[in-house]
ZABA-839103 format. One record per residue (C-alpha): x, y, z; residue number from 1; residue in one letter. Coordinates in nm, 2 decimals. Example, Ala and Ser with C-alpha at 12.3 -4.5 7.8 and 13.67 -1.06 7.14 Angstrom:
2
        x        y        z     i   aa
     1.23    -0.45     0.78     1    A
     1.37    -0.11     0.71     2    S
This chain:
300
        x        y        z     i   aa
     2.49     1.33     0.34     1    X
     2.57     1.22    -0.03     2    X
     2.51     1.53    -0.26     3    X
     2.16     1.32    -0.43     4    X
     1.99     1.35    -0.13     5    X
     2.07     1.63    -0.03     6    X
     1.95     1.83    -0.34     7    X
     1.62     1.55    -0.38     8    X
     1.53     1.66    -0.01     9    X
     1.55     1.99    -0.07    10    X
     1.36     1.95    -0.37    11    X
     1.09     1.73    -0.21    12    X
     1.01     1.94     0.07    13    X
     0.89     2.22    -0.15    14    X
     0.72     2.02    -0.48    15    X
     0.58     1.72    -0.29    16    X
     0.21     1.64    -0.40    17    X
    -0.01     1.63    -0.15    18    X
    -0.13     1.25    -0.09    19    X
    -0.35     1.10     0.18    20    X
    -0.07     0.82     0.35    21    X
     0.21     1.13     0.32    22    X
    -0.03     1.35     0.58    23    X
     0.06     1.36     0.91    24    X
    -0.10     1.13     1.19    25    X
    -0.16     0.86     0.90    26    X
    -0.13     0.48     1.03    27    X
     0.06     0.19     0.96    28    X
    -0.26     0.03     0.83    29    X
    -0.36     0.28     0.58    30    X
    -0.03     0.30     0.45    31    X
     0.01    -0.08     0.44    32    X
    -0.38    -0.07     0.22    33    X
    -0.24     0.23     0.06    34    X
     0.08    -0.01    -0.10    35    X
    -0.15    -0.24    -0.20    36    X
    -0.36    -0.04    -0.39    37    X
    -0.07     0.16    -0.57    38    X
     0.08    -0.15    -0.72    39    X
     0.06    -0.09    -1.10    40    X
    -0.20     0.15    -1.05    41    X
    -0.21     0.55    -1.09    42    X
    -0.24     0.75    -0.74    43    X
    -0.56     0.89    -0.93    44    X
    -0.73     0.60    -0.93    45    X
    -0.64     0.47    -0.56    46    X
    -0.71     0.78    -0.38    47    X
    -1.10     0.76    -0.38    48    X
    -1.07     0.38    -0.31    49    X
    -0.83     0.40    -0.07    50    X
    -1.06     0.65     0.15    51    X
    -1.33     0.46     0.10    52    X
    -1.14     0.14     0.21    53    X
    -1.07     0.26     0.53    54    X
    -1.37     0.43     0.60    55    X
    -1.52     0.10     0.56    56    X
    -1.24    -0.13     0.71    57    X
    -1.06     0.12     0.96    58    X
    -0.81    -0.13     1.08    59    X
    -0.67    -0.42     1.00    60    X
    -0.95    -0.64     1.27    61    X
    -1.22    -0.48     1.10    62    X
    -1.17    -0.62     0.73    63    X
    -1.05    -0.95     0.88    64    X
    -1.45    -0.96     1.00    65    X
    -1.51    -0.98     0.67    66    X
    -1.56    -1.20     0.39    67    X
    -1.34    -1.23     0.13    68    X
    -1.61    -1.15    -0.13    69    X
    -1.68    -0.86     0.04    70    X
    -1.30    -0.77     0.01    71    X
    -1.32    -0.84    -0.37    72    X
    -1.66    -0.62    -0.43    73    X
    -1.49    -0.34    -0.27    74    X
    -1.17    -0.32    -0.45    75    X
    -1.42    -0.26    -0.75    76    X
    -1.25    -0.18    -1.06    77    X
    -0.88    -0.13    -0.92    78    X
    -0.72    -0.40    -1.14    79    X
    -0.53    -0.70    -1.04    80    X
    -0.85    -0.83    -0.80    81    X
    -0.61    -1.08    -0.62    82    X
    -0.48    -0.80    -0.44    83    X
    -0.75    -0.78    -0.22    84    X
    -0.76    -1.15    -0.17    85    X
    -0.41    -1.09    -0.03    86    X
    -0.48    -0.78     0.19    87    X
    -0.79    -0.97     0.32    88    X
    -0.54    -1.27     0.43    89    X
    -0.28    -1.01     0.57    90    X
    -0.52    -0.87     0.77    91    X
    -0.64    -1.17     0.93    92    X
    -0.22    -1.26     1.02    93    X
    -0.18    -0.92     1.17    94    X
    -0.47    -1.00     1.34    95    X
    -0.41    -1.31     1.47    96    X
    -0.04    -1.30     1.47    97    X
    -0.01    -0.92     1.56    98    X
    -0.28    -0.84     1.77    99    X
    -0.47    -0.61     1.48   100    X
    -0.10    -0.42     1.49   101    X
     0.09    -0.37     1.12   102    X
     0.42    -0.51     1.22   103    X
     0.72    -0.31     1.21   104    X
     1.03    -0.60     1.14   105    X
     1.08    -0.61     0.76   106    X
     1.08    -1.01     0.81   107    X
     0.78    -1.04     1.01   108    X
     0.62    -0.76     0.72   109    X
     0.78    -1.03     0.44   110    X
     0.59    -1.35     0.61   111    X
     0.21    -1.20     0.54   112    X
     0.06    -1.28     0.22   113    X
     0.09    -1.06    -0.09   114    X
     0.40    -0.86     0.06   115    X
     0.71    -0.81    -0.07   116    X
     1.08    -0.65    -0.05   117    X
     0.91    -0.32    -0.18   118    X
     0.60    -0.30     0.01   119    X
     0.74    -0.43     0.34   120    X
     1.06    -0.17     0.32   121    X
     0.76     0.09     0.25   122    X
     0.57     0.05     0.53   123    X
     0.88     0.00     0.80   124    X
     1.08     0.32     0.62   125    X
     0.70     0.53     0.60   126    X
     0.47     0.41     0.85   127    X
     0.77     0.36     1.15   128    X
     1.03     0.58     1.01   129    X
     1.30     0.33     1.00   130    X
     1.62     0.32     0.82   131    X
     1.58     0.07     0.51   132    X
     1.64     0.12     0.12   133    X
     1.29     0.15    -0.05   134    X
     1.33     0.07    -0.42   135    X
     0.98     0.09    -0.69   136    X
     0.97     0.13    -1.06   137    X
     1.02     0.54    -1.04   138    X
     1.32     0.47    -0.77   139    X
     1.50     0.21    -1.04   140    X
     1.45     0.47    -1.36   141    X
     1.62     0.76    -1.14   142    X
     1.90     0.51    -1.05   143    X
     1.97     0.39    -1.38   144    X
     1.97     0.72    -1.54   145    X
     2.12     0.92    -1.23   146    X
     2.44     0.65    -1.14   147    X
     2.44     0.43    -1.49   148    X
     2.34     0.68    -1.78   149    X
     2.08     0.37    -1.89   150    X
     1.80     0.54    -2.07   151    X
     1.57     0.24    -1.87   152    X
     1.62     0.00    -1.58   153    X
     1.75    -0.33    -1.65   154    X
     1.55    -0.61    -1.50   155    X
     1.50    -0.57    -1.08   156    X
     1.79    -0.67    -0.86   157    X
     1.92    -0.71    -0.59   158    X
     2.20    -0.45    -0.72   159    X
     1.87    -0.20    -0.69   160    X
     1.86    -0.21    -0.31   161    X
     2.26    -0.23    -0.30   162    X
     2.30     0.10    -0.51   163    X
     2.01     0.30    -0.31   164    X
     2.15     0.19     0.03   165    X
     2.48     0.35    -0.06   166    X
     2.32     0.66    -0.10   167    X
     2.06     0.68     0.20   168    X
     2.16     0.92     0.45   169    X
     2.27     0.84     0.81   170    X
     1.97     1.02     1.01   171    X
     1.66     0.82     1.00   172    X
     1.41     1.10     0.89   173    X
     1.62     1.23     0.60   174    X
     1.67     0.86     0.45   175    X
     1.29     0.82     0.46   176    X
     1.24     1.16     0.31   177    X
     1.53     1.09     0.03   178    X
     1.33     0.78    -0.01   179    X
     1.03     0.95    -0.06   180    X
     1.16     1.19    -0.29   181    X
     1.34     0.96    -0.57   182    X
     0.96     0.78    -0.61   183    X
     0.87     1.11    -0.64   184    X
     1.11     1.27    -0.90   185    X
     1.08     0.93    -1.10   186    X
     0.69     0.97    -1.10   187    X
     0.65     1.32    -1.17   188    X
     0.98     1.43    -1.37   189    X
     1.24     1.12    -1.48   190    X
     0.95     0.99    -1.64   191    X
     0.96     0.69    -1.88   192    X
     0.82     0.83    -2.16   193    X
     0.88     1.20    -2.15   194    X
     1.16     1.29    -1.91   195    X
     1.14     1.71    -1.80   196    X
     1.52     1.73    -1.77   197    X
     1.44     2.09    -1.72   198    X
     1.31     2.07    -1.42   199    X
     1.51     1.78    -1.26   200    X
     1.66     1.94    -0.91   201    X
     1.97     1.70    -0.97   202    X
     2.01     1.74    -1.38   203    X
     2.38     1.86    -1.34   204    X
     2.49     1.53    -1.13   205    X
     2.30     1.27    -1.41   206    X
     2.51     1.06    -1.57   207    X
     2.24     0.99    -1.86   208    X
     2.19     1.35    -1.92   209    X
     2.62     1.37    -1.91   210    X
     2.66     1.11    -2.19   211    X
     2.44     1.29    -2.41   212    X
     2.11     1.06    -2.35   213    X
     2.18     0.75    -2.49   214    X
     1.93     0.51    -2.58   215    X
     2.03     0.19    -2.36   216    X
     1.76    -0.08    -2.48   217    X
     1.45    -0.11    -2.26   218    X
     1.38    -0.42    -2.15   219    X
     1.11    -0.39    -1.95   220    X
     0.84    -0.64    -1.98   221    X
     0.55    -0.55    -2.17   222    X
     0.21    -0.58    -2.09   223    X
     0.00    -0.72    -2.34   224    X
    -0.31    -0.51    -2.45   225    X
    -0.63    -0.51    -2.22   226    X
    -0.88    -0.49    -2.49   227    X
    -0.99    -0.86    -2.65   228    X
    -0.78    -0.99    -2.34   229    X
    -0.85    -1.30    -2.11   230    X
    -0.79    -0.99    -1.79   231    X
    -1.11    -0.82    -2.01   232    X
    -1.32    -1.11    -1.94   233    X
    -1.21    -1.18    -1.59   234    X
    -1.29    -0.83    -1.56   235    X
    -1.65    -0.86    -1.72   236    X
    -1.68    -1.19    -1.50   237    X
    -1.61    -1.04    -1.18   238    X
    -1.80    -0.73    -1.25   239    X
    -2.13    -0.95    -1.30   240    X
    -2.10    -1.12    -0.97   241    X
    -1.99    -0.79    -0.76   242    X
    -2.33    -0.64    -0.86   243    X
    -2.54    -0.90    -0.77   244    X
    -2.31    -1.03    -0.42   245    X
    -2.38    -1.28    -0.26   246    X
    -2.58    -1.39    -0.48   247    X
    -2.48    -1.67    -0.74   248    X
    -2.51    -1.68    -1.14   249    X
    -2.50    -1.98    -1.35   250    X
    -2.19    -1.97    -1.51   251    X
    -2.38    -2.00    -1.87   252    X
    -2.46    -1.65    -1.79   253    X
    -2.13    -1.49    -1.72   254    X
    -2.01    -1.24    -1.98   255    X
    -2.25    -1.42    -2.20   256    X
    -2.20    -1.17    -2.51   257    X
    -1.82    -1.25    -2.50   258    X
    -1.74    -1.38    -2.86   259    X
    -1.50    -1.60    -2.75   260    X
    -1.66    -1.89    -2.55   261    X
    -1.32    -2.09    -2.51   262    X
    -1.15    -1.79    -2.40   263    X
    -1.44    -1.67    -2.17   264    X
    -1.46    -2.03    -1.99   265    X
    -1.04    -2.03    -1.98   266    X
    -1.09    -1.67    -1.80   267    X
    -1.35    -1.83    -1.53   268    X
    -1.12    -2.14    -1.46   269    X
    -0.86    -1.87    -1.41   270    X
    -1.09    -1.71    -1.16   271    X
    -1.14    -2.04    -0.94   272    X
    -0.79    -2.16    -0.96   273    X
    -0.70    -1.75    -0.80   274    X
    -0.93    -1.84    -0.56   275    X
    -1.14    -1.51    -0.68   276    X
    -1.45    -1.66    -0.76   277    X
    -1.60    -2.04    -0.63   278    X
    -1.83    -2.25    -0.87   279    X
    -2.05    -2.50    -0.72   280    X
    -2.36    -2.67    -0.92   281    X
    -2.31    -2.49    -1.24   282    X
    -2.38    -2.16    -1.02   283    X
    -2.08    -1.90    -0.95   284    X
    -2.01    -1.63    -0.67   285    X
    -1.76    -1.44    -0.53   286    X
    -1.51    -1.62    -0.22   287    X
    -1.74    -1.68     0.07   288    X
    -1.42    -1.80     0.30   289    X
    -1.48    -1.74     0.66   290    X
    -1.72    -1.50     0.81   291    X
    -1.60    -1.49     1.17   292    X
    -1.25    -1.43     1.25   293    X
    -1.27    -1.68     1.56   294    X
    -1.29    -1.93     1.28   295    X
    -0.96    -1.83     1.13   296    X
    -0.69    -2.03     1.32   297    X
    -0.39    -1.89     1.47   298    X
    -0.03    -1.91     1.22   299    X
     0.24    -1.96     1.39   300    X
């Protein structure tokens, strides 16, 4: 075992924090929701919306039952409301495609909606325990600092999965854990910001702390600022028609106090063209879709 992991297992097995999908007995399911949810969002947030996702929606059948608006009123105020869109259509392909069972095959994982190279590697490496390189925004920053001495990680790659393959170990349950534990060691200590160097369990084999800590650029993309934003309005949009779903509202009277009346219609086209919201006689509401999953045809 390369000399990383070793030392990041080690380290992991004795600081990990103590999440819901890292318990034992947890399903493919809730770790798949649990992905979906954690996209650009703090574990703080997810936690109570994760629980009371599945409490709601226990498997993958269950939410498929449902309508999409129903999806969308749940997620709440998680951000990025296409995600549940996307879980909603997921789980009516495992359904249909699966029999209500998360696949295990990275490429059959890849073909459902709103899944990608991270969050299908996820759920194979932590739901199935198999033997794949899982690579996030915490995973990158170790790498660049760790192997590069890059202050930040260049733009994602290809090279990403490359590098942490050569450094998985052999057995199956170590890689997941070594997995496991660079997210975690880029989440809790080689932080962006604020870095505790101090307390990194592999300080003395990082090439950034080596050279002296250079500042390499940071080109990351930038988010632009929430507040006066057009994701503000389709926030204040959505928010109206979760409270009173199914019901519809004129459109005159969405976000009606929003200064910007160009900006605030611009945010509701946005809305219909996402698929998030449906307009129909001047009245809006959230997705209706299907409300049987014996309407929802089969995909090859």
């Amino acid at each position: 075992m390369h000399p990383l992991a070793s030392d990041l297992n080690e380290w992991f097995r004795h600081n990990a924090r103590d999440l819901p999908w890292r318990r034992p007995g947890v399903g493919a399911w809730a770790i798949l929701v649990s992905e979906f949810m954690l996209q650009q969002t703090p574990v703080a947030r997810v936690i109570p919306h994760l629980e009371a996702w599945l409490e709601r929606w226990p498997t993958p059948a269950d939410l498929a039952e449902a309508s999409p608006a129903e999806a969308v009123t749940q997620w709440a105020n998680l951000g990025y409301p296409r995600r549940a869109l996307w879980l909603h259509r997921a789980a009516e392909e495992i359904t249909t495609r699966h029999g209500g069972v998360v696949p295990r095959d990275v490429d059959d994982l890849l073909a459902l909606t709103g899944i990608g190279d991270y969050t299908a590697r996820a759920v194979a490496v932590f739901a199935y325990g198999d033997r794949h390189p899982v690579v996030d925004t915490n995973t990158r920053r170790v790498l660049a600092r760790v192997i590069d001495a890059r202050s930040q990680p260049g733009p994602p790659s290809r090279r990403d999965l490359d590098a942490m393959a050569a450094l998985l170990p052999a057995e199956r349950a170590d890689a997941a854990l070594f997995n496991a534990a660079t997210m975690e060691l880029g989440a809790t200590v080689c932080t962006a910001r604020a870095p505790r160097c101090d307390a990194c369990p592999i300080a003395q084999k990082c090439a950034w702390r080596a050279a002296g800590y250079p500042d390499t650029g940071d080109r990351r993309p930038r988010q632009a600022t929430y507040e006066g934003s057009d994701r503000q309005v389709r926030g204040l949009v959505l928010r109206a028609l979760r409270q009173v779903a199914p019901s519809p509202v004129a459109a005159e009277d969405l976000a009606p106090d929003w200064p910007d009346r160009g900006q605030r219609d611009r945010a509701i086209d946005s809305l219909i063209a996402d698929g998030l919201i449906e307009l129909e006689d001047g009245a809006a509401c959230l997705p209706r879709g299907r409300r049987s999953l014996s309407e929802v045809p089969a995909t090859p």
